[in-house]
FIVO-524324 format. One line per 5 residues: number of its first residue (from 1); their letters; for each residue x negated, y, z negated of C-alpha. Coordinates in nm, 2 decimals, padded with zeros to 4 digits. Example, Ala and Ser with C-alpha at 12.3 -4.5 7.8 and 13.67 -1.06 7.14 Angstrom:
! FIVO-524324
1 = AS = -01.23/-00.45/-00.78 | -01.37/-00.11/-00.71
This chain:
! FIVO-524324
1 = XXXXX = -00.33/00.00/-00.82 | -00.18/00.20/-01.07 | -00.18/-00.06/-01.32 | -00.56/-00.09/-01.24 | -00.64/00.31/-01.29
6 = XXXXX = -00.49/00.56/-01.46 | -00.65/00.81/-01.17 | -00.46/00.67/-00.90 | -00.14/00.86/-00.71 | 00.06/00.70/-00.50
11 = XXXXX = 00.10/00.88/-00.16 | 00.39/00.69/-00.01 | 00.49/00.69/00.38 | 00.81/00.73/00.49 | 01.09/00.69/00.80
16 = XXXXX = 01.36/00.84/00.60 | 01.48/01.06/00.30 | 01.61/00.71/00.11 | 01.28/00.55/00.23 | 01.05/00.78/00.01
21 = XXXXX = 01.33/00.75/-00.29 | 01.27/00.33/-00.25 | 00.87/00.41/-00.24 | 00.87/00.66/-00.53 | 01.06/00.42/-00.79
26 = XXXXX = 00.78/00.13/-00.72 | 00.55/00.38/-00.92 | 00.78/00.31/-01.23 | 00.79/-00.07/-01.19 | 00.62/-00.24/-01.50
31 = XXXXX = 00.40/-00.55/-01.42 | 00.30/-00.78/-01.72 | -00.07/-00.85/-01.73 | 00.01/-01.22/-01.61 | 00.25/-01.07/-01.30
36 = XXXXX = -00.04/-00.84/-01.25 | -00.32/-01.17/-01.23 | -00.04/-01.35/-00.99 | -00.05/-01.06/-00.77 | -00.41/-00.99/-00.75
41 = XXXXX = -00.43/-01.39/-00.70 | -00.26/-01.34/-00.41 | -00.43/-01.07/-00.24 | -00.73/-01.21/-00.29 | -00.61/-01.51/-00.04
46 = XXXXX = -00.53/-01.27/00.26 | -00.80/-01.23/00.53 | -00.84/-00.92/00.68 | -00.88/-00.92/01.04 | -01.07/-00.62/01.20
51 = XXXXX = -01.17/-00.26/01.11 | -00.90/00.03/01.03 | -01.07/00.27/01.18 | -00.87/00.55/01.37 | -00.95/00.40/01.70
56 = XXXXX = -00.78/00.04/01.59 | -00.46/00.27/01.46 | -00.42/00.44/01.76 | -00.46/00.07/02.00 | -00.16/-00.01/01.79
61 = XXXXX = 00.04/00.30/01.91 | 00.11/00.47/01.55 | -00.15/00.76/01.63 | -00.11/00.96/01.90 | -00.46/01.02/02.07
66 = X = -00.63/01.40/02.05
């Protein structure tokens, strides 16, 4: 995504202090143009399977309900 728009921050989740360290260095990871194509090649192959809708989060017990 941040190869794709210059407008685009990454928000990064995290378990542990050296888990947000591991996510914040991916922002300075250089992809070519053709490592970029290979990547968006293979997104475009995965099928999504149902919403994301705060309902299906919380079935699969990472939100606790209000």
């Amino acid at each position: 995504m941040l190869a794709k728009w210059s407008h685009v921050v990454p928000i990064p989740g995290m378990r542990s202090d050296a888990r947000i360290e591991e996510n914040l260095g991916a922002a300075d990871v250089p992809l070519s143009p053709d490592e970029l194509a290979e990547v968006e090649d293979a997104l475009s192959h995965i099928v999504i399977h149902g919403n994301r809708t705060d309902e299906d989060i919380q079935r699969m017990g990472y939100v606790k309900p209000q």
